[in-house]
DOKOL-62646 format. One record per residue (C-alpha): residue in three letters; x, y, z. Coordinates in pm, whole numbers, padded with zeros to 5 digits, always signed. Layout:
DOKOL-62646
ALAXYZ;...
***
This chain:
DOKOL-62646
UNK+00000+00000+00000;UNK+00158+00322-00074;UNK+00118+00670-00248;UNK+00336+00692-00604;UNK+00587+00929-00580;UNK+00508+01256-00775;UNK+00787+01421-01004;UNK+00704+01787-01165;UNK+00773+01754-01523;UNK+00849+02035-01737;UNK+00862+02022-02130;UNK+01030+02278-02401;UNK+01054+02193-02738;UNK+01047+02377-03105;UNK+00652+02445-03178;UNK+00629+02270-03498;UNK+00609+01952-03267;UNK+00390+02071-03036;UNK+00095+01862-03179;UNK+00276+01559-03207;UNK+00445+01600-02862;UNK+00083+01685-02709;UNK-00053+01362-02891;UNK+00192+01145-02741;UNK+00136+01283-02421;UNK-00264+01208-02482;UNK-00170+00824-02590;UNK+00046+00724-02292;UNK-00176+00890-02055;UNK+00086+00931-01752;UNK+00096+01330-01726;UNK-00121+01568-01554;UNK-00092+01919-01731;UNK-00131+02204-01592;UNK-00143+02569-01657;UNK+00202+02717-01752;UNK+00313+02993-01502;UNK+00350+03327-01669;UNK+00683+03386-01827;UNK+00789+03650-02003;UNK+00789+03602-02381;UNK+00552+03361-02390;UNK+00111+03340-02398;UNK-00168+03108-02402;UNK-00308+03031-02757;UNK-00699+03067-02791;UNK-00865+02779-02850;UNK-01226+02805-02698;UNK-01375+02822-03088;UNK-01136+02506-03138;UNK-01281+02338-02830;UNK-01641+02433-02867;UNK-01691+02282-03216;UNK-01513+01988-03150;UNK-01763+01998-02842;UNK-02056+02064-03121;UNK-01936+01760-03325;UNK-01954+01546-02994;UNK-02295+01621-02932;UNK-02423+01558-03290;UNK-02254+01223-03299;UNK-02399+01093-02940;UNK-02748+01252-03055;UNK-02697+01037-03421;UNK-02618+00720-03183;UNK-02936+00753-02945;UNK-03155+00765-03254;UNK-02968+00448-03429;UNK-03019+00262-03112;UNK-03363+00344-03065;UNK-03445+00253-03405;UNK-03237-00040-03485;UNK-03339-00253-03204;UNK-02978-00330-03101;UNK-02964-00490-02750;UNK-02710-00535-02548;UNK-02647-00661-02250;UNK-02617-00455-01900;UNK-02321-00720-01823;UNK-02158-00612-02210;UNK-02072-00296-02007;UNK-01791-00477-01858;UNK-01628-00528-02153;UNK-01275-00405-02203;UNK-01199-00114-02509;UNK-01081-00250-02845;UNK-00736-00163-02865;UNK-00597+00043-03165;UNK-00252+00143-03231;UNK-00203+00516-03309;UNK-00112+00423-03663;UNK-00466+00254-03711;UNK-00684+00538-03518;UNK-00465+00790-03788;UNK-00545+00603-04022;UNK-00923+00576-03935;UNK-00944+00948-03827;UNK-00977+01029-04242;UNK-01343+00935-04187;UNK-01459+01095-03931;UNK-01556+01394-04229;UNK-01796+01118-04415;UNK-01892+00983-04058;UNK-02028+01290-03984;UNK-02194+01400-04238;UNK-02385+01064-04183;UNK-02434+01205-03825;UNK-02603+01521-03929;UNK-02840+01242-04271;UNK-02932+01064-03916;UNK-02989+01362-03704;UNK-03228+01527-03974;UNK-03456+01207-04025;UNK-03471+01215-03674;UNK-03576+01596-03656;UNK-03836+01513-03931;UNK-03961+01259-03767;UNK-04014+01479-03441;UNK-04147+01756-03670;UNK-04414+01530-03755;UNK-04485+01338-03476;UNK-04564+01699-03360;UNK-04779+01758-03669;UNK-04977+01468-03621;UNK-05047+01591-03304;UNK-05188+01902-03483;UNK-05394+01781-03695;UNK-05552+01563-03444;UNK-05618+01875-03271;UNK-05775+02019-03534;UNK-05971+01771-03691;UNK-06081+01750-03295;UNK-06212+02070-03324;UNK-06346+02092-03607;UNK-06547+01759-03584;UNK-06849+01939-03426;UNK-06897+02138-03746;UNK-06916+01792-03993;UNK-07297+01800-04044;UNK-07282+02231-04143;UNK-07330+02246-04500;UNK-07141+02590-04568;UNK-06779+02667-04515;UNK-06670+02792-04183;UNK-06589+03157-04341;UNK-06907+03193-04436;UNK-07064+03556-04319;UNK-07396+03565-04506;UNK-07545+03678-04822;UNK-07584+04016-05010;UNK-07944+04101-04801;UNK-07857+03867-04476;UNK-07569+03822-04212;UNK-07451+03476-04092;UNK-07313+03445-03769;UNK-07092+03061-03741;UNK-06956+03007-03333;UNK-07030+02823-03013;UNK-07118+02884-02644;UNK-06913+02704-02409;UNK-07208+02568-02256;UNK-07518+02350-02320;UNK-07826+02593-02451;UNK-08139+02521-02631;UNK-08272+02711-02979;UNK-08543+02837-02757;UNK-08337+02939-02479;UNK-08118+03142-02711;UNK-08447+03275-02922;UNK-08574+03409-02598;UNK-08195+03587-02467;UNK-08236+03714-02877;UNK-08566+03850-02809;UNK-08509+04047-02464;UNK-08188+04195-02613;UNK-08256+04284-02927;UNK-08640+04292-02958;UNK-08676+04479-03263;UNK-08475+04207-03514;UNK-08782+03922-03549;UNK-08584+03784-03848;UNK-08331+03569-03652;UNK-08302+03228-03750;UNK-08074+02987-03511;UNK-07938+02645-03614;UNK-07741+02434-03374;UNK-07539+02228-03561;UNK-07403+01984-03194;UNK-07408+02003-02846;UNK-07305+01842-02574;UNK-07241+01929-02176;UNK-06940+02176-02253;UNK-07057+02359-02598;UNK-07293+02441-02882;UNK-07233+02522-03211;UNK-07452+02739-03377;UNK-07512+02939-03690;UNK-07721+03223-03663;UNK-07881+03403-03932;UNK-08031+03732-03969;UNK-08100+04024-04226;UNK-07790+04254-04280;UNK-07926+04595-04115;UNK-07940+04386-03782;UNK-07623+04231-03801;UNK-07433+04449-03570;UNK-07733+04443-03303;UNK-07715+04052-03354;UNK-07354+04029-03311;UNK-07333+04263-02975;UNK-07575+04034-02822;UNK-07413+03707-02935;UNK-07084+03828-02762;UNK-07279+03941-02461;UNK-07394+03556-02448;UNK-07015+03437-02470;UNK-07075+03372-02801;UNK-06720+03281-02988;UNK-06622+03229-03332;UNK-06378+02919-03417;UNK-06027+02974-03508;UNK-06035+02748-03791;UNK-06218+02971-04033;UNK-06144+02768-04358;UNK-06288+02833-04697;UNK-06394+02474-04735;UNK-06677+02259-04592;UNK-06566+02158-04270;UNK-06590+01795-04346;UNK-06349+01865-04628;UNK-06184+02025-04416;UNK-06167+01729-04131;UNK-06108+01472-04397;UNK-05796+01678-04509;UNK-05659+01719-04199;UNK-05709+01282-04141;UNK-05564+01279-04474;UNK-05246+01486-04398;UNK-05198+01277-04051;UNK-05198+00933-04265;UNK-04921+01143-04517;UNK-04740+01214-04196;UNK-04760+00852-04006;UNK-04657+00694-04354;UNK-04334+00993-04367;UNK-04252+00854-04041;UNK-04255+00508-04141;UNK-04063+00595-04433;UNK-03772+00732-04181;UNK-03791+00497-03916;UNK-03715+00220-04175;UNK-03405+00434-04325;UNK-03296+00470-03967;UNK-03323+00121-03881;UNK-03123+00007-04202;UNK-02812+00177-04053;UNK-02743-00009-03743;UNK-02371-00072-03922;UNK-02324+00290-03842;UNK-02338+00256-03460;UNK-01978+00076-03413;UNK-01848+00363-03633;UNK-02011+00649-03486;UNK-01867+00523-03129;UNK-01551+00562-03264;UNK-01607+00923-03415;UNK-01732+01032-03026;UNK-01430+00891-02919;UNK-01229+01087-03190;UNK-01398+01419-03121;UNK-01347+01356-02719;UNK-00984+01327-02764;UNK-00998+01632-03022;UNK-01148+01859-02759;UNK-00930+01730-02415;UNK-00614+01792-02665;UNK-00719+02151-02769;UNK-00822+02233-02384;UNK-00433+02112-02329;UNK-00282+02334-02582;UNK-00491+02621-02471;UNK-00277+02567-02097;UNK+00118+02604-02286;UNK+00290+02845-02286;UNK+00401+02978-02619;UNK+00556+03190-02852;UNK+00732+03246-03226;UNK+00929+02945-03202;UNK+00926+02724-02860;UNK+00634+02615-02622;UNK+00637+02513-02288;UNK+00463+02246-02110;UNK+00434+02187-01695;UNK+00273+01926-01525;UNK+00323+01601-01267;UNK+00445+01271-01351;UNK+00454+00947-01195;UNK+00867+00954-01074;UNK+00863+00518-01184;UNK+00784+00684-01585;UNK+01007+00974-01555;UNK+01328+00874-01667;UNK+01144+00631-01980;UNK+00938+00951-02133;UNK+01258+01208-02083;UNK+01432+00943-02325;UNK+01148+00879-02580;UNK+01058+01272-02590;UNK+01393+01355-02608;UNK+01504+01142-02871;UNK+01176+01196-03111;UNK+01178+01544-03090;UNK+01355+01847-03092;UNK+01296+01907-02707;UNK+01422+01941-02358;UNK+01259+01746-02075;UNK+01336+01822-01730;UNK+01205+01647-01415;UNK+01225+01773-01083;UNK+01137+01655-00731;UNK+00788+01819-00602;UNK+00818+02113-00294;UNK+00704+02023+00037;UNK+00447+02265+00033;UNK+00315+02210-00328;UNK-00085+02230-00272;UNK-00138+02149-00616;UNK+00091+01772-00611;UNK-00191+01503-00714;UNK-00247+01187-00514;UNK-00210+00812-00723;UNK-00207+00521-00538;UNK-00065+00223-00554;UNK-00201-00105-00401;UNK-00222-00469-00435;UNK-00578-00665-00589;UNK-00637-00688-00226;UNK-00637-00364-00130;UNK-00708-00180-00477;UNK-01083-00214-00473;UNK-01127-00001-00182;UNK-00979+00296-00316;UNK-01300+00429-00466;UNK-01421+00370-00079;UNK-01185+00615+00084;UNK-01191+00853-00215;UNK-01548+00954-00154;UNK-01409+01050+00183;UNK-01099+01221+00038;UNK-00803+01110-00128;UNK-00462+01130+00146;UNK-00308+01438+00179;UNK+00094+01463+00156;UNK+00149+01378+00510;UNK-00113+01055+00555;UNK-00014+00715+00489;UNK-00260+00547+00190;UNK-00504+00343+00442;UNK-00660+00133+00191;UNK-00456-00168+00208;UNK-00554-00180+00623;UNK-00867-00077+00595;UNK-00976-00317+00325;UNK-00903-00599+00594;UNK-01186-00505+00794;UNK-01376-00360+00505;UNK-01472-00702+00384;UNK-01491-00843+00716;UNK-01777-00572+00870;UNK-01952-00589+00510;UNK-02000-00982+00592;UNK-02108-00944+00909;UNK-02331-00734+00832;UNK-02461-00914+00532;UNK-02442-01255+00709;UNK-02578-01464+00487;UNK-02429-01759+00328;UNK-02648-01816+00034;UNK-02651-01470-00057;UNK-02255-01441-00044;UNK-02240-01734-00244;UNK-02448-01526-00551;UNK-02206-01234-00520;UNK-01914-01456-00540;UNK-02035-01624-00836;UNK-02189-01332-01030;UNK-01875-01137-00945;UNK-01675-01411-01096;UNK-01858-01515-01379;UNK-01874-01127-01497;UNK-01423-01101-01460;UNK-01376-01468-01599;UNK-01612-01398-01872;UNK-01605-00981-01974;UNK-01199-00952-01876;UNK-01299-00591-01700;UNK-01070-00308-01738;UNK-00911-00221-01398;UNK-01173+00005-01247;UNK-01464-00192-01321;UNK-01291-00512-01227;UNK-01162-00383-00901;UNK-01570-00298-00846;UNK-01620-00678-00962;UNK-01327-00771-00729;UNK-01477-00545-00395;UNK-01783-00754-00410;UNK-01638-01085-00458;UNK-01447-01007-00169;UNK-01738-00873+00024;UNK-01919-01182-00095;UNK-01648-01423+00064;UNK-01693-01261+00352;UNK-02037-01275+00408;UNK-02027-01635+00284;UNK-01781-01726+00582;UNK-01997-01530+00834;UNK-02355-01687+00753;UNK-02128-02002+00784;UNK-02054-01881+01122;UNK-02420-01736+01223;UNK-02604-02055+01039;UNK-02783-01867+00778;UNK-02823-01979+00434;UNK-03106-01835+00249;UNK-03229-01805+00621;UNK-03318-02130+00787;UNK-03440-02280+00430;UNK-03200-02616+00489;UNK-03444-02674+00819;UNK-03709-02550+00634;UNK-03643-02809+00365;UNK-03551-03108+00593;UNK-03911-03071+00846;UNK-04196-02982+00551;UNK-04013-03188+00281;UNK-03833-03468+00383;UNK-03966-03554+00726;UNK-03620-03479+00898;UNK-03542-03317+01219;UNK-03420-02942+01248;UNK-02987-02975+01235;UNK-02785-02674+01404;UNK-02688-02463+01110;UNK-02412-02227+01321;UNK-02066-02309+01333;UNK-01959-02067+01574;UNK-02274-01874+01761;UNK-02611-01814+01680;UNK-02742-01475+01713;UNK-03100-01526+01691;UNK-03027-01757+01971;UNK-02864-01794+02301;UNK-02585-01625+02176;UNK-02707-01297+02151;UNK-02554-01116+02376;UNK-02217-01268+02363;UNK-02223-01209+01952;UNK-02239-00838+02118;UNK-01975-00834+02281;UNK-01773-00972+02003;UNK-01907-00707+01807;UNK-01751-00416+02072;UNK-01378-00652+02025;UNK-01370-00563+01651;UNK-01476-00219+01698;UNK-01225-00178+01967;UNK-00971-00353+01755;UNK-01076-00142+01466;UNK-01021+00177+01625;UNK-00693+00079+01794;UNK-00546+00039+01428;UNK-00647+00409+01369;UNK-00467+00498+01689;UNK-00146+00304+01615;UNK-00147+00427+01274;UNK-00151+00835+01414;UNK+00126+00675+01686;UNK+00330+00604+01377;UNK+00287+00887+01178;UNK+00367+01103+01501;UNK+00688+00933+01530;UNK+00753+00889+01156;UNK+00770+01295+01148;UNK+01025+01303+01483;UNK+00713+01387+01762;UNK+00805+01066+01955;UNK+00686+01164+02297;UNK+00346+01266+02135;UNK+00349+00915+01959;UNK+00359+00766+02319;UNK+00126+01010+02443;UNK-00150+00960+02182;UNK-00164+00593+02177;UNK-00041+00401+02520;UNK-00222+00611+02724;UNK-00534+00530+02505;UNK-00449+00131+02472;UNK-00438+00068+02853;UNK-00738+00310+02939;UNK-00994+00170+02697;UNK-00853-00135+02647;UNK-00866-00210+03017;UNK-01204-00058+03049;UNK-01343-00311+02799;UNK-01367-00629+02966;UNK-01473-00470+03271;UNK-01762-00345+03076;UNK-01809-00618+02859;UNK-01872-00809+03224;UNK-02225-00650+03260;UNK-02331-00881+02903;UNK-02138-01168+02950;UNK-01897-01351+03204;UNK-01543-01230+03273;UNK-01313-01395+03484;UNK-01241-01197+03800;UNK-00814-01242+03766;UNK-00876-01073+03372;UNK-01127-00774+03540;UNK-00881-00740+03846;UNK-00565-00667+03599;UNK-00805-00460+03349;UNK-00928-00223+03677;UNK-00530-00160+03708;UNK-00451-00077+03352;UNK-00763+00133+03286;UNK-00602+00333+03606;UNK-00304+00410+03457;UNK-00378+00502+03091;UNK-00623+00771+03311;UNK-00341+00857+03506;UNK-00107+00891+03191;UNK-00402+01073+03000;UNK-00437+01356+03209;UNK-00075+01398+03230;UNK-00019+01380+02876;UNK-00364+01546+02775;UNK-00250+01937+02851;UNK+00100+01867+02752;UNK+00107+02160+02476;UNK+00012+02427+02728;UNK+00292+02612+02879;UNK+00123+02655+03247;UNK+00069+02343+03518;UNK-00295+02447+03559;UNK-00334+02425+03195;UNK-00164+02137+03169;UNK-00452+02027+03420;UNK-00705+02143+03256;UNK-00600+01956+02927;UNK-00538+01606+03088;UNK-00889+01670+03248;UNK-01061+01764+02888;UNK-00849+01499+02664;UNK-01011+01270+02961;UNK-01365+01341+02904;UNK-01288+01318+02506;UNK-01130+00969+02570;UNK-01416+00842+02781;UNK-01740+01031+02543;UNK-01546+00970+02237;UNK-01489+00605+02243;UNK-01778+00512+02450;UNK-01999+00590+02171;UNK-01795+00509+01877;UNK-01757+00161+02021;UNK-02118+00154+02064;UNK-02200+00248+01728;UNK-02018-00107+01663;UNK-02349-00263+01761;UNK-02459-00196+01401;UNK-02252-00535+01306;UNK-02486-00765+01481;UNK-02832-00529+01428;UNK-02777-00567+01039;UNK-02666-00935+01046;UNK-02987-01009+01244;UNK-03235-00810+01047;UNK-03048-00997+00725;UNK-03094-01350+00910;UNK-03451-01296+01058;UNK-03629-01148+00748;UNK-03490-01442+00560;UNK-03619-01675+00793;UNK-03963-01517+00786;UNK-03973-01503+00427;UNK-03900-01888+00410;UNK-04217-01934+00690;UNK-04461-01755+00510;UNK-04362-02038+00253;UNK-04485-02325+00455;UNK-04794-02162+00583;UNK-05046-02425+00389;UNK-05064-02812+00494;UNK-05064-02961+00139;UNK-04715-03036+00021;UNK-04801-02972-00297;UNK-04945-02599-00274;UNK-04649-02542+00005;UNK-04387-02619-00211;UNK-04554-02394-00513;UNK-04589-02080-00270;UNK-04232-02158-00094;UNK-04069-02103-00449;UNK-04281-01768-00508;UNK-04215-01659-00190;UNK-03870-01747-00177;UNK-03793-01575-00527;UNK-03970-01288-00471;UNK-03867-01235-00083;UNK-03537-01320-00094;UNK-03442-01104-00383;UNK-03572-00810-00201;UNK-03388-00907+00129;UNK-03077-00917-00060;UNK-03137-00590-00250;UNK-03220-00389+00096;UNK-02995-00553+00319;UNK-02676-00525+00080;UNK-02747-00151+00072;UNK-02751-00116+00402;UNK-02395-00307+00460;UNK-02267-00123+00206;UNK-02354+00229+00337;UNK-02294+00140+00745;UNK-01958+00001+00642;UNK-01865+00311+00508;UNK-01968+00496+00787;UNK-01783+00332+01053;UNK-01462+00355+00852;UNK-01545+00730+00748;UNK-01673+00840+01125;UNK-01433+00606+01352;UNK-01161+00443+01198;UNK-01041+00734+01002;UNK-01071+01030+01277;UNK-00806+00845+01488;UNK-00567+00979+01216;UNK-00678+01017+00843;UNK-00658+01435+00758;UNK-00739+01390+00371;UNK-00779+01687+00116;UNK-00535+01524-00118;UNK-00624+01588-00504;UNK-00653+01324-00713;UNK-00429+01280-00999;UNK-00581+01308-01349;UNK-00355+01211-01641;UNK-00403+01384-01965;UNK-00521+01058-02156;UNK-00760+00959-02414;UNK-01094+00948-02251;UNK-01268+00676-02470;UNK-01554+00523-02468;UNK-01498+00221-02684;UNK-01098+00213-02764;UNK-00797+00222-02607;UNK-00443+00246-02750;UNK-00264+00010-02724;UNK+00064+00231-02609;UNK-00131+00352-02317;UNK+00038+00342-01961;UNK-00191+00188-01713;UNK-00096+00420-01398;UNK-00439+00388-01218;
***
């Protein structure tokens, strides 16, 4: 387990080759750039129009790949994720890169049939509309325009409302009582309208009208010049033009699934276009020369000096980081063991300059809490063989298989502790051998049962790995105390501790379980003096005895409130492993609830499908996150100050290819 030493890494070379230089950079992915200090001479070349086309070009290809996998029904499986990249040389993606014109031009042919077919999708949805509204009107026998004759006035609208031709003859009557000419035709109505055409002669018209809008009276917007069933069967006609337009391009777009493998590699192409450009926009440069600055790995150092140096006209230098360099990345280094973690403790924070890399400890009891907490045979023995299946068979890339690797891991442990609690699938072996086969019940623990007897004692075992747990974090701040000279405050922050708590713990743990008086007696004794040494040591950093007092007194009360609580938060290893155990053994009873064999074993395998798979989904969220916790909230406050940056590598950042001359650093 360890942190890779950093190296800052400076490159000037003739600008001719800064393309080339930058590319190789981009293929071997082992540099972190970053912005070139101001020096005089020298300036940063704009390239945000460079950048946001390439960024334009991205988009249009990932659009032109949604539609082609919409439309070409091309399935793949969740697990073909794991996959590893095809690897290309840089000769081949050169060579390849002379299509990425053609390919997207093809991008923009897709992206257009699958605007038109948006276009009219959202037509149809017009016309609907509009043969919607103007169904009413079918059975009128003028066009919708209409406004009368050369002696008469025609008046063609609706009232949002259900009304009678008498009802509306009478409102006619009381407001304009002098026009006895009006003639009313309701051409439909239901509850929430009625269409009407009202006629009357011209010279009362505007009398006629004033009263119609004093009614609510409104005219349609669809005023067409043609009958409106003309008009309706038009618009049905124009949504069949449409549907068949769609069809038309769905069927173009589903001949070109041959396109999808290429277009991945044209995102891929325009992704490394735009990271390179952002990296030229950080050099410095001028006339002639640029300059480069960044961080290297120290193990690649010496290997690129020589193959930059000797390709180019150029002058590599690599220097050892400053102490107080805020901006030095983190990369760690660690086993198969210990590697899978690292995404763990980098949601907390990546290790700052002066921490050790506590992945390869903490992945120890990682695995180990996770299984106790999961506790459950059967269901470690799925993770272990999904996990496996997915690296034997898919050959992961690092990252994914270290994910593949945390869970097998994870899985072995929780296999070994429902071994040791007796749970496998619950209590479905018992549950097999009494409803099934006429057999007794068989003890299914090989160590203690929980559910049983050995509750309390299961405890207690619980508090020793917590205790354990956080005396790690306290030996590991010991060490890094005396690993930077402060050995009497290495003493002071862990003895003290060790023979306080630690003799304080059996004498508690004697209120749960039995402890032999001689192992309490010599416990009382040591808890005395890693008090005593605590308050002597506590208030050591103040100058004055009575704040020295003071201190001891405080670091005291921290000791006993600190660790009396994170110890009990501990307790969370046997409440998950029990809620794990005992839902799985209800699930498997609500299986044998009917007397007929038959009908018990038919509702045992529904219930034990369905039930089971929902135990494990809950129950292996809830390991996950309260293993977390109690390495983020107690194992790493003993002595883990993070804020370290994490280092990212200017590399290609493909989707679907690698090259082949790429470094893998992590």
């Amino acid at each position: 387990m360890a942190k890779v030493a950093m190296k800052q890494i400076e490159i000037a070379a003739v600008l001719e080759d800064s393309q080339q230089i930058v590319d190789l950079l981009q293929r071997r992915g082992i540099v972190q750039i970053e912005e070139c200090r101001e020096i005089d001479g020298l300036y940063k070349m704009d390239v945000s129009h460079s950048v946001s086309q390439f960024g334009r070009f991205l988009e249009t290809a990932q659009s032109a790949k949604e539609l082609l996998l919409k439309y070409c029904n091309e399935k793949k499986s969740m697990l073909d994720s794991f996959s590893p990249r095809r690897q290309v040389t840089a000769a081949e993606f050169i060579e390849k890169s002379d299509e990425a014109d053609a390919l997207l031009n093809k991008c923009y042919e897709i992206n257009d049939l699958g605007k038109k077919i948006s276009e009219d999708k959202a037509a149809i949805i017009r016309n609907e509309t509009l043969a919607e509204n103007i169904a009413p009107w079918i059975k009128l026998d003028v066009p919708m325009n209409f406004t009368g004759t050369e002696f008469s006035s025609a008046f063609i609208g609706y009232f949002p409302f259900s009304v009678t031709k008498d009802e509306l003859l009478i409102k006619f009557a009381e407001a304009v009582p002098e026009a006895d000419d009006i003639e009313i035709e309701i051409v439909f109505s239901d509850e929430t309208q009625t269409c009407v055409v009202v006629f009357c002669l011209k010279e009362n018209g505007e009398k006629i009208e004033r009263a119609l809008r004093a009614e609510g009276f409104v005219k349609p917007s669809d005023m067409s010049s043609r009958l409106p069933k003309e008009q309706y069967e038009a618009y049905l006609t124009e949504k069949e033009r449409l549907l068949k337009e769609i069809d038309k391009c769905e069927a173009n777009l589903s001949q070109m699934g041959e396109f999808v493998s290429k277009i991945d590699f044209l995102i891929d192409y325009f992704s490394i276009r735009a990271d390179k450009y952002e990296v030229i926009g950080k050099l410095g440069v001028s006339d002639r020369v640029f300059i480069l600055e960044g961080y290297v790995p120290a193990k690649y150092g010496e290997k690129l000096t020589k193959e930059i140096e000797e390709k180019f006209t150029a002058a590599v230098s690599i220097t050892d980081t400053v102490e107080d360099d805020e901006n030095e990345p983190v990369l760690l280094k660690n086993n198969s063991f210990a590697a899978p973690v690292e995404p763990i403790t980098e949601m907390y924070s990546l290790p700052s300059k002066k921490d050790i890399d506590p992945n390869g400890i903490m992945a120890f009891f990682y695995y180990v809490f996770f299984g106790m907490m999961f506790s459950d045979a059967g269901y470690g023995l799925l993770m272990v063989i999904a996990t496996a299946f997915v690296i034997l068979k898919y050959k992961p890339e690092r990252q994914k298989k270290n994910t593949m690797l945390m869970y097998m891991y994870c899985g072995i442990s929780t296999m070994f502790w429902g071994i040791m609690y007796g749970s496998f699938f619950g209590d479905i072996i018992n549950i097999i051998r009494t409803n099934f086969l006429g057999l007794d019940s068989i003890r299914l623990y090989l160590w203690k049962d929980p559910q049983g007897n050995d509750l309390m004692s299961v405890m207690v075992y619980c508090f020793l790995f917590g205790l354990i747990h956080l005396f790690v974090g306290v030996a590991i701040k010991g060490y890094m105390l005396w690993r930077d000279g402060d050995k009497f405050g290495a003493f002071s922050e862990t003895v003290p501790i060790f023979l306080a708590v630690g003799g304080a713990g059996p004498i508690c743990a004697g209120m749960l379980v039995e402890i032999p008086d001689s192992v309490t007696g010599i416990c009382k004794y040591l808890a005395i003096v890693g008090v005593v040494l605590i308050i002597l040591t506590g208030g050591r950093s103040s100058k004055s005895i009575g704040g020295k007092i003071g201190g001891g007194l405080y670091a005291f009360y921290n000791v006993v409130s600190g660790y009396l609580s994170d110890i009990l938060s501990y307790s969370r290893l046997l409440a998950l492993g029990l809620v794990t155990g005992i839902i799985g053994n209800v699930i498997n009873m609500m299986g044998t609830l009917p007397e007929s064999k038959i009908t018990k074993a038919l509702l045992l395998l529904v219930v034990f499908a369905i039930g089971h798979t929902i135990n494990f989904g809950i129950n292996i969220i809830g390991a996950y996150v309260h293993t977390n916790r109690l390495q983020y909230v107690e194992f790493f406050s003993r002595f883990y100050e993070g804020g370290g940056k994490k280092f990212r590598p200017f590399k290609a950042n493909t989707k679907t290819l690698r090259f082949k001359e790429e470094i893998t650093n992590g």
